[in-house]
Residue frames as a rotation matrix with the C-alpha (Angstrom) as fourth column:
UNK 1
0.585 0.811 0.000 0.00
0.811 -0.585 0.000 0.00
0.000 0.000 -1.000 0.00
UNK 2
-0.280 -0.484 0.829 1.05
0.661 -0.723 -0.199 3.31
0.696 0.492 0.523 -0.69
UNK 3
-0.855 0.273 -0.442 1.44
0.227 -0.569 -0.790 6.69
-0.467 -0.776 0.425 1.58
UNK 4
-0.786 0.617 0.030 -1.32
-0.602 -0.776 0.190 8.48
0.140 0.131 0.981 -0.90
UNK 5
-0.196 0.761 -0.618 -3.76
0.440 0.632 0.638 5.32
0.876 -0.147 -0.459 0.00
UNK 6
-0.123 0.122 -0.985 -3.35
0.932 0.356 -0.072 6.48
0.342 -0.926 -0.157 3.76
UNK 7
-0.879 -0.476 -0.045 -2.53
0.468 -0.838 -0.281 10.49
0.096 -0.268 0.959 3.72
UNK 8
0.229 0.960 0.158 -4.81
0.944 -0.180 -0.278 12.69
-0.239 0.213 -0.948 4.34
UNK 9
-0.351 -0.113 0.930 -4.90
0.842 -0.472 0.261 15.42
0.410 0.874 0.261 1.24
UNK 10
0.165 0.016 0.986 -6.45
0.169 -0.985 -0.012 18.51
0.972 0.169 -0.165 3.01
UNK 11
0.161 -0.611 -0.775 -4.07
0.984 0.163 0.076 20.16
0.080 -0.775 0.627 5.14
UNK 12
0.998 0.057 -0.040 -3.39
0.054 -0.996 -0.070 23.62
-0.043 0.068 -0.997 6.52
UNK 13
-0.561 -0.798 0.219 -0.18
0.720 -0.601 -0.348 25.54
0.410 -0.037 0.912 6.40
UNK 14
0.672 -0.092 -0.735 1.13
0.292 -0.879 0.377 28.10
-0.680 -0.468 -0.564 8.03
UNK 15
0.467 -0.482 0.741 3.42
0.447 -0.595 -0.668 30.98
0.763 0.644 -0.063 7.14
UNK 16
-0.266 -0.758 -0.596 7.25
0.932 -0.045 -0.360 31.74
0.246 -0.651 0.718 8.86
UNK 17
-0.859 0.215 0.465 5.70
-0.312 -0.940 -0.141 35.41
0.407 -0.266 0.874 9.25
UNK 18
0.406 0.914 0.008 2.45
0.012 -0.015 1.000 34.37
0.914 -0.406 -0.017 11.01
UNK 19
-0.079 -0.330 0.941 2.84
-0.969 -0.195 -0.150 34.61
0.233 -0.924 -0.304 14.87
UNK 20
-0.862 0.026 -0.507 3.06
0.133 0.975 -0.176 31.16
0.490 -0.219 -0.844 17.09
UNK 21
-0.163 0.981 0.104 -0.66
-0.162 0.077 -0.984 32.66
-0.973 -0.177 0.147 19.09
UNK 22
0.133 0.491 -0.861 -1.91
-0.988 -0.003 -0.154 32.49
-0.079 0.871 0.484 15.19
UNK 23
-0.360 -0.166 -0.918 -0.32
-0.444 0.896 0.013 29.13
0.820 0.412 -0.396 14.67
UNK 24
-0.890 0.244 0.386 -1.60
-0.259 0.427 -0.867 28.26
-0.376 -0.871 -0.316 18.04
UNK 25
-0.392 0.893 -0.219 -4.96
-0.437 -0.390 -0.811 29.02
-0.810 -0.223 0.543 17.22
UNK 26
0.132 0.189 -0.973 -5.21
-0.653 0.755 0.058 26.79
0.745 0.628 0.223 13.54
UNK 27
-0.815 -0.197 -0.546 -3.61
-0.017 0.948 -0.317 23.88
0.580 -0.248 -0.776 15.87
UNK 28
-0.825 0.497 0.270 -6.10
-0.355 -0.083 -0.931 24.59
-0.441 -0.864 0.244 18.71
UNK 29
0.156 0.988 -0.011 -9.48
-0.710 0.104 -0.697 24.65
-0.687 0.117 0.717 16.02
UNK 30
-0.027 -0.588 -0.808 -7.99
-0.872 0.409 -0.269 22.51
0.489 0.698 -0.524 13.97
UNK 31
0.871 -0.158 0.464 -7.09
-0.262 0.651 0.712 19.52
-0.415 -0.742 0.526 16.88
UNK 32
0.634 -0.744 -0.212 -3.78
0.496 0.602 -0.626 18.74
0.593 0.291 0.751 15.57
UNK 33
0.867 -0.423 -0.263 -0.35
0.257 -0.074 0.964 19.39
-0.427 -0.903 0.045 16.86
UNK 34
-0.521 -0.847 -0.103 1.60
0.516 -0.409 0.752 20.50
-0.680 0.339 0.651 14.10
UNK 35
0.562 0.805 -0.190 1.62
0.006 -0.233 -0.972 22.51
-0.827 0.545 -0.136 11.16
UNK 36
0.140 -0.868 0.476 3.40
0.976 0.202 0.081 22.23
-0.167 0.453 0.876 8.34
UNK 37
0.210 0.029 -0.977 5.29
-0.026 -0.999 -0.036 25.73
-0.977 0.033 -0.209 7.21
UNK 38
-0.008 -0.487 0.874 5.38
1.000 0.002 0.010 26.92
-0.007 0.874 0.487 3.32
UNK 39
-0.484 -0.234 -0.843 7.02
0.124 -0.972 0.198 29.97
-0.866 -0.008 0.500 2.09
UNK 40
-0.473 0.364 -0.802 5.00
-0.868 -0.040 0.494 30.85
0.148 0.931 0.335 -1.34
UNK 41
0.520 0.590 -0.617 3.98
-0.764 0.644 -0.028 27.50
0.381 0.486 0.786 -2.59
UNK 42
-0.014 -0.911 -0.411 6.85
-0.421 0.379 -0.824 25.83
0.907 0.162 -0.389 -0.92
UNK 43
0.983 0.171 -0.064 7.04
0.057 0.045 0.997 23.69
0.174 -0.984 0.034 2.64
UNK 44
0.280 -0.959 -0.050 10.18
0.142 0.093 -0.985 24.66
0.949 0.269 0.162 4.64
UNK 45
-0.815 -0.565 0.128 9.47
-0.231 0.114 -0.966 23.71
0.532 -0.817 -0.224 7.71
UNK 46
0.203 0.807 -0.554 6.91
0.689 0.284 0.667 22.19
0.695 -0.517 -0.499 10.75
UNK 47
-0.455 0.125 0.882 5.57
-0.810 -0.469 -0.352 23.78
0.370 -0.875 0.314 13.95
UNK 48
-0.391 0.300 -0.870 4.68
0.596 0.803 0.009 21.58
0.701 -0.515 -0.493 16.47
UNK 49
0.822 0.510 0.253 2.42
-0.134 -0.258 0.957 22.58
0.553 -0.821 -0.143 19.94
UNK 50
0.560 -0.658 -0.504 5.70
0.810 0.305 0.501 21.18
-0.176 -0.689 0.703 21.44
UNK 51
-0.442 -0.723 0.531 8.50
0.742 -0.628 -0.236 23.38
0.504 0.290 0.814 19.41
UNK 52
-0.138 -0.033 0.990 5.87
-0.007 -0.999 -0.034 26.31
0.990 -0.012 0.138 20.96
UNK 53
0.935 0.091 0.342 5.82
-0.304 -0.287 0.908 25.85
0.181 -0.954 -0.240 24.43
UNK 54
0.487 -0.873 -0.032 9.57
0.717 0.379 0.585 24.00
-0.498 -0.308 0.810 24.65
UNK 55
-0.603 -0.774 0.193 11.11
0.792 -0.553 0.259 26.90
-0.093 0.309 0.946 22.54
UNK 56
-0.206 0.511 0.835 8.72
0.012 -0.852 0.524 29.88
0.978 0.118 0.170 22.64
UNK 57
0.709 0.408 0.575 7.08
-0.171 -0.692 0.702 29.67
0.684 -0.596 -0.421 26.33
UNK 58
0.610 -0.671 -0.422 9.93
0.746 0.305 0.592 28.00
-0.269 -0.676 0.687 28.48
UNK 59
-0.422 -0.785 0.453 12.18
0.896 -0.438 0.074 30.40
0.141 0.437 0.888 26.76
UNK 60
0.030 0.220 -0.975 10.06
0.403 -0.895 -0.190 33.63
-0.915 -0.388 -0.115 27.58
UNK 61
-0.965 -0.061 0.254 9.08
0.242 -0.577 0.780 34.33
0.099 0.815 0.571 23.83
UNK 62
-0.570 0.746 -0.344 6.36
-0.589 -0.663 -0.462 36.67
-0.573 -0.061 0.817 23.54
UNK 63
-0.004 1.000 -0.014 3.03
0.073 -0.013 -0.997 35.74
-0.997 -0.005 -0.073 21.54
UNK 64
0.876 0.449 -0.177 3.70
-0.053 -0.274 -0.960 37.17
-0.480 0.850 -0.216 18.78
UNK 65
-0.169 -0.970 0.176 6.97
-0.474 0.237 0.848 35.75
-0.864 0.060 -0.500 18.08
UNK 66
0.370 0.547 -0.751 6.87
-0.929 0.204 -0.309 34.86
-0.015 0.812 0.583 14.20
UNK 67
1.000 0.022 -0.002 6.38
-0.022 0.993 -0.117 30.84
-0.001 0.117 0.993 13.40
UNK 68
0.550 -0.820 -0.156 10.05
-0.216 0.041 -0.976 31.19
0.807 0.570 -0.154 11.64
UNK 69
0.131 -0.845 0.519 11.94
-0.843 -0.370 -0.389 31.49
0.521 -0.387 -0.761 14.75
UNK 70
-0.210 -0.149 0.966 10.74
-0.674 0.738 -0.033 28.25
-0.708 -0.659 -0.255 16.56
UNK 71
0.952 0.301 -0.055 9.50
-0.298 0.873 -0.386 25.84
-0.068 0.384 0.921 13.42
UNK 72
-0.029 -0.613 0.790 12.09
0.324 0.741 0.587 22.90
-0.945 0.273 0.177 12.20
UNK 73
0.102 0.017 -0.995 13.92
-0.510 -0.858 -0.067 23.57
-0.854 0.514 -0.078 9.83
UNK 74
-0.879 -0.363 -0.309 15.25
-0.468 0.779 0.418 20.43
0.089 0.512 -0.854 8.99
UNK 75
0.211 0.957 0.201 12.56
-0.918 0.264 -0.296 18.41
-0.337 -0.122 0.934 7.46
UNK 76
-0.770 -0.141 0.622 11.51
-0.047 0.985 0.165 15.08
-0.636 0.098 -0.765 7.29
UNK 77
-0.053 0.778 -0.626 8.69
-0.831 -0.382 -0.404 14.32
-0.554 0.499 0.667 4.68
UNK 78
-0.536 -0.496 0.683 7.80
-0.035 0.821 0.569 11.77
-0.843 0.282 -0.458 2.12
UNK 79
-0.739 0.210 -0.641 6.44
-0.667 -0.364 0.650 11.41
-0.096 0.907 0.409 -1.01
UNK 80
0.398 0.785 0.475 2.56
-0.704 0.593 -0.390 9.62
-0.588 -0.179 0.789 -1.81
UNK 81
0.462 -0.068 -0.884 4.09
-0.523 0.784 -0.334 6.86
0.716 0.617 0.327 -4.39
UNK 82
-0.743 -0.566 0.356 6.37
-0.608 0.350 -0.713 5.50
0.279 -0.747 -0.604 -0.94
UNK 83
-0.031 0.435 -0.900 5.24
0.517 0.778 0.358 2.04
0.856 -0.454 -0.249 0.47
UNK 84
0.562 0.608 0.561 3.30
-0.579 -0.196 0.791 2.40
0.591 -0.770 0.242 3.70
UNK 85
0.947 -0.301 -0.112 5.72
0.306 0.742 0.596 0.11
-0.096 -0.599 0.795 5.38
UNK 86
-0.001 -0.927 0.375 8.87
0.882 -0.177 -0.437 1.76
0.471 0.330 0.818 4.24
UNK 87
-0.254 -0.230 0.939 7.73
-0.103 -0.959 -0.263 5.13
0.962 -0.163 0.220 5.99
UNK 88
0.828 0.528 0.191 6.63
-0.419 0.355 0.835 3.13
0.373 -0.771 0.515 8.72
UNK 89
0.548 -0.749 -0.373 10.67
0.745 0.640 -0.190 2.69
0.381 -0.174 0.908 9.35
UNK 90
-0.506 -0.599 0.621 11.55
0.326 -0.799 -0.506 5.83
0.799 -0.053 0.599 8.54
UNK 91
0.627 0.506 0.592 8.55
-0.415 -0.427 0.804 7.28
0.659 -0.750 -0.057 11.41
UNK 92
0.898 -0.204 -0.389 10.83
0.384 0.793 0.472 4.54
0.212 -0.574 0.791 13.66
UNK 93
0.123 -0.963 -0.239 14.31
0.975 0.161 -0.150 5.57
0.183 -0.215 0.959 13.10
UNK 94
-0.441 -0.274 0.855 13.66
0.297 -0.943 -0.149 9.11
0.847 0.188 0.498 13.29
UNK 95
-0.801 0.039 -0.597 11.25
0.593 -0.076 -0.801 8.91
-0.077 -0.996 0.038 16.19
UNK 96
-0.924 0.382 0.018 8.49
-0.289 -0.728 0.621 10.46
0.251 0.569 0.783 14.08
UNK 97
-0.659 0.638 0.398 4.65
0.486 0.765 -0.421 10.40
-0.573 -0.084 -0.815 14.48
UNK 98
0.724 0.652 0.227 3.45
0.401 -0.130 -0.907 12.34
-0.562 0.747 -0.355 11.45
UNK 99
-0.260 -0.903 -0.343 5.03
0.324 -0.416 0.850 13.34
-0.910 0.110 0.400 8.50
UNK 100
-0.114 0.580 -0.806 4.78
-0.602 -0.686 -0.409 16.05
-0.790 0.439 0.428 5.67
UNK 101
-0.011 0.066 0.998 3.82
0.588 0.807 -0.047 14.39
-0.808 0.587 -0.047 2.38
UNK 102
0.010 -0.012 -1.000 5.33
-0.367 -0.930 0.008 16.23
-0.930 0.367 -0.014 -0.91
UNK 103
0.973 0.162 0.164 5.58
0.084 0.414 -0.907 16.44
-0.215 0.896 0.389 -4.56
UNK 104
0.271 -0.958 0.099 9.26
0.962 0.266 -0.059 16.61
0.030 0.112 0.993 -6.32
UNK 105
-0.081 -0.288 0.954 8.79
0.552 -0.810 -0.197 20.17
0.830 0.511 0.225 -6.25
UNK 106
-0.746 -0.395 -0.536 8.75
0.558 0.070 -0.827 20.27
0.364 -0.916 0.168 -2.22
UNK 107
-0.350 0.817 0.458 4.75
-0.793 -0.519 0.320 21.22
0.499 -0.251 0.829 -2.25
UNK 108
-0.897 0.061 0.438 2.76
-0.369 0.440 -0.818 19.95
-0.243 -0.896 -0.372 0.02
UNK 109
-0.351 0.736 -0.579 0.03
-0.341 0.475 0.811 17.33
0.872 0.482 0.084 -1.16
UNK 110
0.678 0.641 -0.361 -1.00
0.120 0.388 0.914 15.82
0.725 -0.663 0.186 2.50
UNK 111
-0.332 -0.724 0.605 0.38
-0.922 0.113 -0.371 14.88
0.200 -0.681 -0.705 5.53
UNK 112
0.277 0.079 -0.958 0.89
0.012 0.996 0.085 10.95
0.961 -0.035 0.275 6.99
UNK 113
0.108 -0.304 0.946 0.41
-0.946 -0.325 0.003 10.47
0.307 -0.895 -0.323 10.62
UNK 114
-0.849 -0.255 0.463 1.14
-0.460 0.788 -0.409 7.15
-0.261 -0.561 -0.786 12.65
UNK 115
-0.117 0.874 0.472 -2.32
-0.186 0.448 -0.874 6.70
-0.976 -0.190 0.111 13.04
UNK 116
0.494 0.326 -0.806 -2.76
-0.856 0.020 -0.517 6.88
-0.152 0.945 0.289 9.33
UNK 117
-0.252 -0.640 -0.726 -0.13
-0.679 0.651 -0.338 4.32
0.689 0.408 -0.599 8.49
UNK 118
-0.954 0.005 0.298 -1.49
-0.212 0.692 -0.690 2.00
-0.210 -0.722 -0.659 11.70
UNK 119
0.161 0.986 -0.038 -5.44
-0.647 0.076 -0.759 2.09
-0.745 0.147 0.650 9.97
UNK 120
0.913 -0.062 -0.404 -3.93
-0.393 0.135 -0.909 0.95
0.110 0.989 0.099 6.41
UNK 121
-0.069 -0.880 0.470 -0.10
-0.990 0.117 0.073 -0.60
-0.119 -0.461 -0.880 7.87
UNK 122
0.569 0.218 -0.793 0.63
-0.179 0.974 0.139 -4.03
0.803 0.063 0.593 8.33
UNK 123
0.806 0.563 0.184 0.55
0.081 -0.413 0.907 -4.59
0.586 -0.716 -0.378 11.63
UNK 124
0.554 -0.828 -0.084 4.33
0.658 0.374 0.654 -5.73
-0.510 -0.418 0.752 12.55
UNK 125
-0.539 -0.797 0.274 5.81
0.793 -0.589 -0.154 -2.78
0.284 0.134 0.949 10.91
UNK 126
0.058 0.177 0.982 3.39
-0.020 -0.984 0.179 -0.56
0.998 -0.030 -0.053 13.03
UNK 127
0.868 0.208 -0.452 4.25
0.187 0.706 0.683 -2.21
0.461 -0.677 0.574 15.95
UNK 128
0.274 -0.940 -0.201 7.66
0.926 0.315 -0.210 -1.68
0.261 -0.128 0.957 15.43
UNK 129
-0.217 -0.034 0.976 7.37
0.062 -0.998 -0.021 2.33
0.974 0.056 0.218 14.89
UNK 130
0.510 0.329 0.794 5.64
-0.403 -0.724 0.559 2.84
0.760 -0.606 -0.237 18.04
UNK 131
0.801 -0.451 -0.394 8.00
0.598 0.643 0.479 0.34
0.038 -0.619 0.784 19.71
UNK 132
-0.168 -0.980 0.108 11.03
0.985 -0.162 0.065 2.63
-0.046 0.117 0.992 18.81
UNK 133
0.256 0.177 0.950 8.80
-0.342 -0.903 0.260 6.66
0.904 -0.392 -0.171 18.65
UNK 134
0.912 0.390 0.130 8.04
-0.008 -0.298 0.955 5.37
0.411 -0.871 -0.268 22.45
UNK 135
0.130 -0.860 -0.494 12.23
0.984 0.048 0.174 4.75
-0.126 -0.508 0.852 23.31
UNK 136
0.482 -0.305 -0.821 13.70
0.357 -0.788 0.502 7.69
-0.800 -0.535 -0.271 25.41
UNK 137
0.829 -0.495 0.262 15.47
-0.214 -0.712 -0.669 10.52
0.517 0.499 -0.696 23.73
UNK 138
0.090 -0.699 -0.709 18.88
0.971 0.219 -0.092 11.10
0.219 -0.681 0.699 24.34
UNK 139
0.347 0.469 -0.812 19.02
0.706 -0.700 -0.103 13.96
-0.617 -0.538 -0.574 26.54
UNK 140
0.515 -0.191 0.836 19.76
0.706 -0.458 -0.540 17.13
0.486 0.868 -0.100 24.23
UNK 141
-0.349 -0.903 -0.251 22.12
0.916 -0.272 -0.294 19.74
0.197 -0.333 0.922 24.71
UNK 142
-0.458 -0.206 -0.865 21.83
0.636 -0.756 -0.156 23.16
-0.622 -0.621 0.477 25.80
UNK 143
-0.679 -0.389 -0.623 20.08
-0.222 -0.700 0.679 25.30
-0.700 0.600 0.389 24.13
UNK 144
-0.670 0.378 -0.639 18.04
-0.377 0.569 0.731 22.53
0.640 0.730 -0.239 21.99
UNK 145
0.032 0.974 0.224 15.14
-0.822 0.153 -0.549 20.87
-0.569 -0.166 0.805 22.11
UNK 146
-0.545 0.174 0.820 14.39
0.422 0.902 0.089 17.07
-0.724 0.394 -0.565 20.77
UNK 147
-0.477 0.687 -0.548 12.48
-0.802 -0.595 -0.047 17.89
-0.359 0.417 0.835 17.33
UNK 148
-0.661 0.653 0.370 9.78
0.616 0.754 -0.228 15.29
-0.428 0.077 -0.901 17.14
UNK 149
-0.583 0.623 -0.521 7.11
-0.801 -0.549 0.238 16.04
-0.138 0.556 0.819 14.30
């Protein structure tokens, strides 16, 4: 099975100039916990609900601190023709539980969350993911933050 069997195709974005209360407030009515960021047509980076309170409120950043300063920059992502069981490694080795889903031209066509890939998975390579998301971090350095998306 394939990610674009499992993804699901409408997704918001955000924008690195939007504040993190604005991006709060899509994740909040929304229920999710990330968002993905695109600049133009482009994705070049996630917010998480984590990235804003572990780098925005623990850190004493204001409200209106723009998305840019706390999203990931480095992304992880995959593409809808990718076996469902092949990103169901990559969610493992990276420690991932959702990830963006693009075209070669680094738009954004969906996103693929655990849960997606554990409805439409076979069950021993979703087993494994959440066997290896749920192992500790190692502790991060100063300064940083684990970036789990």
């Amino acid at each position: 099975m394939k990610v674009s069997d499992a993804m699901t195709r409408d997704v918001q974005m955000t924008s690195p100039e939007k504040t993190i209360r604005e991006a709060a407030a899509v994740m909040a009515a929304g229920d999710f916990g990330s968002l993905p960021v695109g600049d133009r047509d482009r994705l070049v980076g996630m917010i998480t609900d984590r990235d804003i309170v572990v780098r925005g409120v623990a850190l004493g950043k204001p409200p209106e601190t723009r998305v840019r300063e706390l999203m990931s920059h480095t992304l992880q992502y995959c593409h809808a023709d990718d076996l469902l069981d092949d990103v169901a490694r990559k969610f493992a080795a990276r420690q991932l539980r959702r990830l963006p889903v693009v075209d070669e031209e680094m738009r954004l066509v969906g996103i693929l969350s655990l849960a997606d890939v554990a409805l439409c998975g076979t069950t021993s390579s979703v087993g494994q993911a959440i066997k290896e998301i749920s192992q500790p971090d190692v502790a991060p350095s100063a300064g940083t933050s684990p970036s789990r998306s």
